[in-house]
N, C-alpha and C positions, 0 to 999 in steps of 0.2 A: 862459780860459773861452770867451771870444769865438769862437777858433780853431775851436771844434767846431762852429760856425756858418754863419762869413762863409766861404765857399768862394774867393772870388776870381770876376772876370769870366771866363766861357767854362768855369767848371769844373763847374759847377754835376749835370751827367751822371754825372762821376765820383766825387762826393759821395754820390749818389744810390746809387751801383753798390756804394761801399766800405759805405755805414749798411746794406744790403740784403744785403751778403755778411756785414757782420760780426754783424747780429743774426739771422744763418739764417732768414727769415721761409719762402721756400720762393717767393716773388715776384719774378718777372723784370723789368726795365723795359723797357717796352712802347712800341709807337708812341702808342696813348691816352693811357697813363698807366703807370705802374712796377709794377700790381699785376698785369696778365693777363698772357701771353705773346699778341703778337695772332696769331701762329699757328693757338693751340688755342682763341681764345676772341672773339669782336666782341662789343665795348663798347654797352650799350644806355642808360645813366644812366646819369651822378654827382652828385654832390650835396656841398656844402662841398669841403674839401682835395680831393678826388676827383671833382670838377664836372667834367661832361663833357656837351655837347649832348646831349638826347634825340633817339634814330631815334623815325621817326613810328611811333605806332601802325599804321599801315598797312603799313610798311617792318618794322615786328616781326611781326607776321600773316604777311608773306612768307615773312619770312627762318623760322618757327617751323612753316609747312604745317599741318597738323591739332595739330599742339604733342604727341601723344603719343609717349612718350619724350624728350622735349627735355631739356635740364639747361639750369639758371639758377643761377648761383653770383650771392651779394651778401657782397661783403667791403665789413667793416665796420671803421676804425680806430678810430672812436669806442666801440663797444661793450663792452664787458665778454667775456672770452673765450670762454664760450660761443656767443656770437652773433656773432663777427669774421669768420667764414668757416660759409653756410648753401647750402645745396643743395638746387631745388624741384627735382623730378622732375614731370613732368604725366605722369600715367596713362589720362585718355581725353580726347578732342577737344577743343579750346578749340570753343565753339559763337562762328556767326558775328554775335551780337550782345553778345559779350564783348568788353571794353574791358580786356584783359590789362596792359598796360601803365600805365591806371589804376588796376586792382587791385593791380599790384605798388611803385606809387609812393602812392597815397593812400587807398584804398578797400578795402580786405582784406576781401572780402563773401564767406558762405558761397556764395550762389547761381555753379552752378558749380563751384565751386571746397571740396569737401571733402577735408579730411583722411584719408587710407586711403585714399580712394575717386575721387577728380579727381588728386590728388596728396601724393605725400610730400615730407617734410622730411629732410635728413641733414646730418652734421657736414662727413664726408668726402668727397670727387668718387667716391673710393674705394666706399664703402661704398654713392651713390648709382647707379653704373653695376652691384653684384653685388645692387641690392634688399637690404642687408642693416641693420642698425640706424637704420632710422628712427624718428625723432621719435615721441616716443608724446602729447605733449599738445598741443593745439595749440586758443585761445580764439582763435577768426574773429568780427569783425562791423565792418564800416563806418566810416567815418570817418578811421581810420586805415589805417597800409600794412604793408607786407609786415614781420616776419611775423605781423604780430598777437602776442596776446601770447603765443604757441609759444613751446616750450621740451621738449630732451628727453626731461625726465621730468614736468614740471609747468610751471604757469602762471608766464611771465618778464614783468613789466611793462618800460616802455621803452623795449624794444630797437627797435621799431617805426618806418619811417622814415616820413616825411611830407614831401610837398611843399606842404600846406598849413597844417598845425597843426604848429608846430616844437617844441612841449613835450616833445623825446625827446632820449634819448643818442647816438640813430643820423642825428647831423648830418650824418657824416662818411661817406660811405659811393658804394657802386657797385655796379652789376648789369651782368653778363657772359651772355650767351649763349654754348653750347660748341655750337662749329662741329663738323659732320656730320661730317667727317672724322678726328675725335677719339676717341681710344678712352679710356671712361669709365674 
């Protein structure tokens, strides 16, 4: 039982390579971590198994210019599967007194930031790059983070990360920026 475990010293990469080939997740291992390709995607947060320094809010502002069009993937392994893999599309300008990075890690506030209308939700990168099946519900307000309690078709409690209130399932989790050079 062990065996499926203990890898040995110095193996520990190709442990990683065989669990990831053999349960087809569709995740490459990465210079951040095993879930982006960093390629197609710079690491903005992790949190729990998938901790990863935060870029500065100011260093996200950069890299994201007016933010319309941008895509944000947050894979999530703690979550339940509808919520393991979400995709924000922002549809107009982050304004410059937005704390995006705080709304995506603790504060999931309407202002700004509406559903339909600032931005949509999708399953897929797919589906987020042709504008097609987005998220039809989505309960925004404060305190918590991203994505509030959204969901598909209806109201999803917990999935919601936080970096200050840890009463959720999405312990475990990460936010990707898809680099410009990327085809959705």
């Amino acid at each position: 039982q062990y065996r499926l475990f203990l890898v040995g010293e110095g193996k520990c990469d190709k442990a990683v390579g065989n669990l990831l080939a053999k349960h087809s997740t569709g995740y490459v291992q990465g210079e951040a971590w095993w879930f982006a390709d960093p390629v197609s995607w710079t690491p903005i947060i992790g949190q729990g198994t998938q901790e990863w320094p935060s870029i500065s809010s100011d260093g996200l502002s950069e890299l994201m210019g007016n933010g319309v069009g941008e895509i944000i993937w947050r894979v999530c392994t703690s979550c339940k599967a509808s919520h393991k893999n979400i995709y924000y599309k922002r549809l107009t300008p982050i304004p410059s007194d937005m704390n995006f990075l705080e709304m995506l890690k603790s504060d999931w506030t309407p202002k700004n930031n509406e559903s339909g209308e600032d931005f949509n939700l999708y399953s897929t990168l797919t589906d987020a790059g042709k504008d097609t099946n987005e998220w039809k519900f989505c309960d925004i307000h404060g305190k918590i983070g991203f994505p509030g309690e959204c969901g598909e078709t209806g109201k999803v409690t917990q999935m919601w990360n936080s970096y200050e209130n840890l009463e959720t399932y999405a312990f475990n989790h990460a936010f990707y920026l898809l680099n410009e050079s990327t085809e959705a």
